[in-house]
C-alpha positions as a Markdown table, in Angstrom:
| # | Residue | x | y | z |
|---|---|---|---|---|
| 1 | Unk | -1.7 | -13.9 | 9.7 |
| 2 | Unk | -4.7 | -14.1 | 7.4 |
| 3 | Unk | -2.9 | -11.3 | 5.1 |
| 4 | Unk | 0.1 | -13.1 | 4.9 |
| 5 | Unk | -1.6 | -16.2 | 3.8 |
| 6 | Unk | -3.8 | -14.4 | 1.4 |
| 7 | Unk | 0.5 | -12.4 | 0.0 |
| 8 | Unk | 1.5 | -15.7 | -0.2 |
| 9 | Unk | -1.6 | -17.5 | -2.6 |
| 10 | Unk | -1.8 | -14.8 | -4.9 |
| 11 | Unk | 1.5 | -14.7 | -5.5 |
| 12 | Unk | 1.4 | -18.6 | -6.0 |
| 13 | Unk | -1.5 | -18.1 | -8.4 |
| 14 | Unk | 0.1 | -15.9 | -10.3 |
| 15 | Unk | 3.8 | -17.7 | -10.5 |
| 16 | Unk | 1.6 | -20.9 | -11.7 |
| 17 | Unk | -0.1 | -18.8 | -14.3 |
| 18 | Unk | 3.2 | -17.5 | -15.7 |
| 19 | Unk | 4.7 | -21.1 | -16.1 |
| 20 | Unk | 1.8 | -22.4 | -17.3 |
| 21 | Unk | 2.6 | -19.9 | -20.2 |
| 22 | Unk | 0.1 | -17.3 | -20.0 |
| 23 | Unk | 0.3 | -14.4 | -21.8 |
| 24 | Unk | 2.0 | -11.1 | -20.0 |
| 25 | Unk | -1.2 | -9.2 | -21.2 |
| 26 | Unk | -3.4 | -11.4 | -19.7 |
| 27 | Unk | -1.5 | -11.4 | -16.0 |
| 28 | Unk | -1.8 | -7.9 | -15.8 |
| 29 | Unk | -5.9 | -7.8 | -15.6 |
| 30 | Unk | -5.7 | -10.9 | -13.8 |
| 31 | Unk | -4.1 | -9.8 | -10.6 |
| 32 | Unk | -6.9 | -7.7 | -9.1 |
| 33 | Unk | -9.5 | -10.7 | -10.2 |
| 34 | Unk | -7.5 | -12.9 | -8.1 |
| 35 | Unk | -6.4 | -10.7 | -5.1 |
| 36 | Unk | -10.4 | -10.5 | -5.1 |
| 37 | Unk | -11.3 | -13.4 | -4.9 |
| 38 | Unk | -8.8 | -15.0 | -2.3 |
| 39 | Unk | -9.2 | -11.9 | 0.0 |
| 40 | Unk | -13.0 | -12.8 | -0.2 |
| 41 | Unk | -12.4 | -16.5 | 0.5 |
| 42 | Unk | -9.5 | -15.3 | 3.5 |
| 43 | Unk | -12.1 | -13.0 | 5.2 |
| 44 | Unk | -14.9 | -15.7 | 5.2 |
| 45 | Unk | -17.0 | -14.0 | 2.0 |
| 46 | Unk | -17.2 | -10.1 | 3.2 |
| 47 | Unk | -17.0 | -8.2 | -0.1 |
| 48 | Unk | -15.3 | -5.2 | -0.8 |
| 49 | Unk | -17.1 | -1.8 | -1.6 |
| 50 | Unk | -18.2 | -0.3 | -4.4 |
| 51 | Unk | -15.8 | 2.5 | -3.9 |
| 52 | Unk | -12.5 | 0.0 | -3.3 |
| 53 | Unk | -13.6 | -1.9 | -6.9 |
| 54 | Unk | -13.2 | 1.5 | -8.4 |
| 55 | Unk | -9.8 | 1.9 | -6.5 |
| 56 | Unk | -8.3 | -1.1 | -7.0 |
| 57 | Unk | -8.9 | -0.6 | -11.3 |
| 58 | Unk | -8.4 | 3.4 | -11.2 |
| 59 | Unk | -6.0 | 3.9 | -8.3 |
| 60 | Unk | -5.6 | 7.6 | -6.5 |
């Protein structure tokens, strides 16, 4: 359940920051910041590893 609340505010986040008229350069790098940060808030402030940072920017 938690994952589908965390689907469904990032993709809220980013619809708002689309009408609000942000630039299409600026959504892209904004994603993983806010995936971040709601998964963090969702899973009660556990972090993510060094090792997932580096694959969520460079993906396998």
């Amino acid at each position: 359940m938690r994952l589908v609340v965390v689907g469904l505010v990032v993709v809220l986040v980013m619809a708002g920051a689309a009408v609000l008229g942000l630039p299409e350069a600026a959504l892209v790098p904004l994603l993983p910041v806010v995936v971040l940060f709601v998964a963090v808030v969702f899973n009660r402030g556990r972090m993510p590893t060094a090792g997932q940072f580096t694959d969520l920017i460079i993906p396998r």
